[in-house]
C-alpha positions as CSV (number, residue, x, y, z in Angstrom):
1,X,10.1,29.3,-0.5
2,X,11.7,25.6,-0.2
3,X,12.3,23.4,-3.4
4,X,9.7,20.9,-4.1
5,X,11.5,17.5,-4.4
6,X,11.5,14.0,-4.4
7,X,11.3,11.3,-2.0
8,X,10.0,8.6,-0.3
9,X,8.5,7.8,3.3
10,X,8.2,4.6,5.1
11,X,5.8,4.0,8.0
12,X,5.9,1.2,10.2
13,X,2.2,0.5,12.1
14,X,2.8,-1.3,15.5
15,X,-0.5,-0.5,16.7
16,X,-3.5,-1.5,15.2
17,X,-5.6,1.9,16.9
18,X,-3.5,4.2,15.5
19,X,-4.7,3.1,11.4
20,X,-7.8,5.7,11.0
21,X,-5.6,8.6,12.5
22,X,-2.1,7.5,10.1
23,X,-4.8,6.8,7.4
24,X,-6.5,10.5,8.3
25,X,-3.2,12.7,7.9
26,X,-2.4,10.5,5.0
27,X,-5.7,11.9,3.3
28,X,-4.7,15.5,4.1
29,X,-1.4,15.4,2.9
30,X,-2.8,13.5,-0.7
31,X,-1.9,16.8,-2.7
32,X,1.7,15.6,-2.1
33,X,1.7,12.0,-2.3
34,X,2.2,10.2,-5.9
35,X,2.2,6.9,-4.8
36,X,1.3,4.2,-2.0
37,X,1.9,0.6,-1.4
38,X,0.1,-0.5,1.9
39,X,1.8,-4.7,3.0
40,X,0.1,-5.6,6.5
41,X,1.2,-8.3,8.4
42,X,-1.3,-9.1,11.0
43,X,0.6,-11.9,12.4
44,X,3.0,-10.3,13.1
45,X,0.9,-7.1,14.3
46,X,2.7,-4.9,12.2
47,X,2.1,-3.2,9.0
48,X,3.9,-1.0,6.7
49,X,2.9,2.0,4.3
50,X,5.6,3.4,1.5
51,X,4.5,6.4,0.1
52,X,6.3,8.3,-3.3
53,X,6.2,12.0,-2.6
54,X,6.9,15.3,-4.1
55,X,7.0,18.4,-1.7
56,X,8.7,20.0,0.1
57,X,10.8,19.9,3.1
58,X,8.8,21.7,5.4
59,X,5.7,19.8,4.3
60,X,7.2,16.2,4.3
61,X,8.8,17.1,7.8
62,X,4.9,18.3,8.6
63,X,3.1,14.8,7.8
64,X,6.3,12.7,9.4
65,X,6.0,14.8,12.5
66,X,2.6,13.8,12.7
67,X,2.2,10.5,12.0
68,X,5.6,10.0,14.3
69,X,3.7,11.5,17.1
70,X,1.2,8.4,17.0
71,X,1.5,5.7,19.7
72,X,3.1,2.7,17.8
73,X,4.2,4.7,14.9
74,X,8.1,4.8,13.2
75,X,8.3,7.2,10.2
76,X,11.7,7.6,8.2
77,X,12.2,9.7,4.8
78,X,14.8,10.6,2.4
79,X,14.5,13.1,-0.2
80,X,16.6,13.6,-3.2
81,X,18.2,17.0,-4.7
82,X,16.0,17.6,-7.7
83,X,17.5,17.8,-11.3
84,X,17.0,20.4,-14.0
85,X,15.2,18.2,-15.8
86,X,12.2,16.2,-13.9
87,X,11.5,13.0,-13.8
């Protein structure tokens, strides 16, 4: 079994069809996410979602794969090596 840890993900929305189906796996992976901050800029046709999450690996590599999969999609992470004591 993998370590839960910390970490954060950043989407980048190029296309506008794509939003239920980002906003869809979003909702299914809620158990893992603590936090989101949604900033659209529709002049520039872009938008971009930062989410806090704590899971693990396997499961943060399981939501990025899918919302990278998405036509006009760009997904990066970074997780952190946990400490004994949590934040």
């Amino acid at each position: 079994m993998s370590e839960e840890r910390l970490g954060f993900v950043g989407v980048v929305i190029e296309d506008r069809q794509s939003v239920p189906k980002v906003n869809e796996i979003l909702s299914s992976f809620a158990a893992m996410i603590d936090g989101r901050m949604g900033v659209p800029s529709p002049s520039r046709g872009q938008a971009v979602i930062c989410l806090i999450v704590r899971s693990t690996n396997d499961q943060v590599g399981a939501m990025t794969g899918k919302l990278g999969n998405l036509p006009g999609v760009q997904v990066k992470s970074a997780l952190v090596q946990s400490r004994s004591n949590p934040i």
